[in-house]
C-alpha positions in Angstrom: -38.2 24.7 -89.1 -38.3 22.7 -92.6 -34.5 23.1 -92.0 -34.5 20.6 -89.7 -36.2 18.3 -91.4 -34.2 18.3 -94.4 -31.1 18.3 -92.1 -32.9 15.1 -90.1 -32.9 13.6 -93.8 -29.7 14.3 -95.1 -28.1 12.4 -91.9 -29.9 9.7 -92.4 -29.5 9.7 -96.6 -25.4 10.4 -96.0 -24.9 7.7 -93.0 -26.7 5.2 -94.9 -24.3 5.5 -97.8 -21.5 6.0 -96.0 -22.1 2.5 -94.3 -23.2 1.1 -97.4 -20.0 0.9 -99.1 -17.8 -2.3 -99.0 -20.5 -4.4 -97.4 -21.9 -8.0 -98.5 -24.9 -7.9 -100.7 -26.9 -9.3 -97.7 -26.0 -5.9 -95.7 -26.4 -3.9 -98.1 -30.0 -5.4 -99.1 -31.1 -5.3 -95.4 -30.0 -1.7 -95.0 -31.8 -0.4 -98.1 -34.6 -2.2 -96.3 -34.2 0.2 -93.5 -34.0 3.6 -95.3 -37.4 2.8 -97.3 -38.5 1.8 -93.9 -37.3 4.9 -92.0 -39.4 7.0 -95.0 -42.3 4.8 -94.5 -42.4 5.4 -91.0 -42.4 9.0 -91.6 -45.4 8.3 -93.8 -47.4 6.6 -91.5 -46.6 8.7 -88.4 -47.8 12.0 -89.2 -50.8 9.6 -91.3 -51.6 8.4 -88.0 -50.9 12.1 -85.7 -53.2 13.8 -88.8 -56.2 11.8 -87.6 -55.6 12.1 -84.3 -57.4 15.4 -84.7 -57.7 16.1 -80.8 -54.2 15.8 -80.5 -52.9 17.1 -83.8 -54.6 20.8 -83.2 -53.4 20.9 -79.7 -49.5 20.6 -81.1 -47.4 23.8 -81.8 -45.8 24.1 -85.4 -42.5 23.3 -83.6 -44.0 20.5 -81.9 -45.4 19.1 -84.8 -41.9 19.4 -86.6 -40.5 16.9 -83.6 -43.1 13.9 -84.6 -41.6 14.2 -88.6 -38.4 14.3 -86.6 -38.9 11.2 -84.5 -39.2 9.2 -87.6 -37.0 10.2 -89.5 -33.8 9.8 -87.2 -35.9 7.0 -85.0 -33.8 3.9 -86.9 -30.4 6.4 -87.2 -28.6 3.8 -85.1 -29.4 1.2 -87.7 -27.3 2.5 -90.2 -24.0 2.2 -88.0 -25.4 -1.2 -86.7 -22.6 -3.2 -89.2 -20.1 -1.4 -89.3 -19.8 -1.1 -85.2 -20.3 -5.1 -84.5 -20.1 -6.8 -88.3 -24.0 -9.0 -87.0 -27.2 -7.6 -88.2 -28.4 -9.7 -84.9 -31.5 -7.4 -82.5 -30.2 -8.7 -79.7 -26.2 -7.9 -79.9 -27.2 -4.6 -80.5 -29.1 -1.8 -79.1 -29.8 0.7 -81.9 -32.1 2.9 -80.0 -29.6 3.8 -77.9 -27.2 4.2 -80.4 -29.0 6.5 -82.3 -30.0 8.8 -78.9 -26.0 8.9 -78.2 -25.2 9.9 -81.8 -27.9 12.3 -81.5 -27.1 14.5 -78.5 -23.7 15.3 -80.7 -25.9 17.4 -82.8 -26.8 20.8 -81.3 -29.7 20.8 -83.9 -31.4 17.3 -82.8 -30.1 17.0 -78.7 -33.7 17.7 -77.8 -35.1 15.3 -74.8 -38.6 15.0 -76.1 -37.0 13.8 -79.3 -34.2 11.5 -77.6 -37.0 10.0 -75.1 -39.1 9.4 -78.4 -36.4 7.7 -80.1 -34.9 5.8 -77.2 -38.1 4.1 -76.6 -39.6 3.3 -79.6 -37.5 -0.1 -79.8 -38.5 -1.4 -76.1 -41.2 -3.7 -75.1 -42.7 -0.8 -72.8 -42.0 2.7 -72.5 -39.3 3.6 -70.0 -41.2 6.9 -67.7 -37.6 6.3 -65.9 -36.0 7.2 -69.1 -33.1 10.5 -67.5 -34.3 12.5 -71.2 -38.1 12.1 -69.5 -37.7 13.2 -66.2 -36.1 16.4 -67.0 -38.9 17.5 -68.6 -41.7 19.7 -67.3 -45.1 17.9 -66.7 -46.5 19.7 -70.0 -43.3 18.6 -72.0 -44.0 15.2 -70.2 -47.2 15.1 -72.4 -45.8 15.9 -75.7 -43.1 13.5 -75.3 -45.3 10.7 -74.2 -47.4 11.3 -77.3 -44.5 11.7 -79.7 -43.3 7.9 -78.5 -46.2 6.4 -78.8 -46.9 7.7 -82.1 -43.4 6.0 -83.2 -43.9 3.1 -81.6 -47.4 3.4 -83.5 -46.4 4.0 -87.3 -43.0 1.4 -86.8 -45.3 -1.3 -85.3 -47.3 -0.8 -88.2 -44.9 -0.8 -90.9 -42.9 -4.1 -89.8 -46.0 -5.9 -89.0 -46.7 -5.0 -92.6 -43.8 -5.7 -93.9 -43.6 -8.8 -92.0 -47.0 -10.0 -93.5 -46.5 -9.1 -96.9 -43.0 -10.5 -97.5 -42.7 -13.1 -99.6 -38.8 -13.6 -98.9 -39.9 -14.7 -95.2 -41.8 -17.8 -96.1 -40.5 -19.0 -99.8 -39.6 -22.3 -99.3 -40.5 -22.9 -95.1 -44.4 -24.2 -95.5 -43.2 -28.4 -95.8 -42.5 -28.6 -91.6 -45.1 -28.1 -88.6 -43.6 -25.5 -86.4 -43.1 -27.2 -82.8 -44.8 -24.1 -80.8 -47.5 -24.7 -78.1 -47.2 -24.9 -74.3 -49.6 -22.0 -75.2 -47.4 -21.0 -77.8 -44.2 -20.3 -75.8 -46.5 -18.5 -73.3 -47.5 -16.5 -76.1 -44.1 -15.6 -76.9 -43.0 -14.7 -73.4 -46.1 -12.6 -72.2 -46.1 -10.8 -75.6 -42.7 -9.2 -76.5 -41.5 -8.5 -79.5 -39.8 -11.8 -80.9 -35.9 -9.8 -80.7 -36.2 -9.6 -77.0 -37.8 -12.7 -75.9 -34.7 -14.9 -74.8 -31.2 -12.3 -75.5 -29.3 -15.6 -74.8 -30.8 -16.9 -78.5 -29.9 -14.9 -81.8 -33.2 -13.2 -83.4 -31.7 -15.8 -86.7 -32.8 -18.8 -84.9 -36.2 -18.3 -84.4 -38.7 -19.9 -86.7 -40.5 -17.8 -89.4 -43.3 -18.7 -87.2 -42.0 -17.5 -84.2 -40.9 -14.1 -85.6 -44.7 -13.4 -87.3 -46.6 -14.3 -83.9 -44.2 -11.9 -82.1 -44.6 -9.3 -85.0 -48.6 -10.0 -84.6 -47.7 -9.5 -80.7 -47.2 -5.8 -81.0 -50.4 -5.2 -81.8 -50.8 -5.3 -78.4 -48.8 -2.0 -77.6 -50.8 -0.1 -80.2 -51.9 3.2 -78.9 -54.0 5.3 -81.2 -57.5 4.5 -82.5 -56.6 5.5 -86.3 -54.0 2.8 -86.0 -55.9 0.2 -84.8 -58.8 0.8 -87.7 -55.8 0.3 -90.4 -55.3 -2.6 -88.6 -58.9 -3.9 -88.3 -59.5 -2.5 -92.4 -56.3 -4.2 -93.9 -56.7 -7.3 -92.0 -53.3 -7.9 -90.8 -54.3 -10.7 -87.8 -56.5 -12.6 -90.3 -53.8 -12.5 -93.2 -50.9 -13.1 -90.4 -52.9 -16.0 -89.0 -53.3 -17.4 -92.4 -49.7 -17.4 -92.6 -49.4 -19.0 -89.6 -51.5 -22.0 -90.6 -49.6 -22.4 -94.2 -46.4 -22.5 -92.2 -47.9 -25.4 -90.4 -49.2 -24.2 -87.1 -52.1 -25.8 -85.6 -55.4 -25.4 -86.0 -55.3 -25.2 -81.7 -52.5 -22.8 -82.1 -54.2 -20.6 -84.3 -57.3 -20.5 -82.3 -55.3 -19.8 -78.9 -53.7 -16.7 -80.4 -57.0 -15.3 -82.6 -58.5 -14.9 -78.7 -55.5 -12.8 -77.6 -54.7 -10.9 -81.4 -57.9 -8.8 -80.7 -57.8 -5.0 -81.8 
């Protein structure tokens, strides 16, 4: 089974380099982003499936082998993002899907528990309409449903990390009030993620406030207790909120979202 796991990698390790080559220093910094992502995701996931300890003895080896697999391939579509539309833009491209089509090439990865997984983990909710979900058997329904949520899980938590931590996101934006309210946006559209808010506007033209309240937003669609107590232990909504109020948000603002940022 390791096999596939070190298969899993080397796509991911050759397709990144592959893309790599010829591209601006921009592209190539924001996909080197993504591979260290992609390994910290696989980090966190089975961090996350290992304290689960209900669910993690109830998992076959083989089952067990499809979580590492979920995040390893989960951001696959990432790395042929560029080179397929030349923008870097969530919403001109759905890598998700991308990465579920590349996959079901490959005899050793066209698995529907591991498509479903990956074909969700970028949506606001889970899709139980998803084809690679209803073909399954109620018992594989199960595993599947647990697989994508622990992806959504570990990548929720490593980009509201990252997004928290980075000090390229706010050098240089704390001088101007953001202009949120109107219950900030509606709380960013009944919170969604910030890339699939308003598809008509390019995720570059949101403010650096906008994008942390909807990365803050996802903690909303976290699933699994061990999560939530890195969460609660590292302080990500009091550090994010902090953010918030050194980019200029209200004092209002920040009070309106501490009620609903609750994990």
């Amino acid at each position: 089974m390791m096999n596939n796991i070190y298969a899993a990698s080397k796509l991911i390790c050759e397709t990144y380099e592959k893309q790599r080559k010829g591209v601006s220093d921009v592209v190539e910094t924001w996909q080197t982003h993504k591979i260290k992502h992609t390994f910290q995701v696989c980090s966190e996931i089975m961090t996350i499936f290992y304290h689960e300890r209900k669910i993690y003895h109830k998992f076959s080896e083989e089952d067990k082998e499809l979580v590492g697999l979920a995040a390893i391939l989960h951001d696959l579509g990432r790395f042929y993002q560029h080179n397929k539309t030349k923008v870097l833009s969530h919403n001109e491209f759905e890598h998700g899907a991308a990465a579920v089509n590349l996959l079901k090439k490959n005899p050793l990865f066209n698995n529907p528990i591991l498509l479903f997984a990956i074909g969700e983990h970028n949506h606001y909710q889970i899709d139980y309409q998803n084809p690679h979900y209803l073909q399954l058997t109620d018992k594989d329904k199960k595993k599947a449903d647990i697989i994508a949520k622990l992806l959504r899980d570990a990548d929720k938590l490593d980009n509201i990390k990252q997004m928290i931590y980075s000090d390229t996101h706010y050098t240089g934006k704390k001088a101007a009030p953001e202009d949120l309210s109107e219950e900030v946006k509606e709380f960013l559209r009944q919170h969604k993620p910030i890339s699939y808010i308003n598809n008509k506007i390019k995720y570059e033209n949101y403010s650096t406030a906008q994008k942390l309240i909807g990365y803050l937003s996802w903690i909303n669609d976290i699933y699994f207790e061990y999560t939530k107590s890195v969460i609660r232990e590292l302080k990500y909504v009091e550090l994010g909120l902090a953010k918030l109020k050194d980019l200029g948000v209200s004092d209002k603002d920040i009070a309106f979202l501490k009620k609903y940022l609750v994990i």
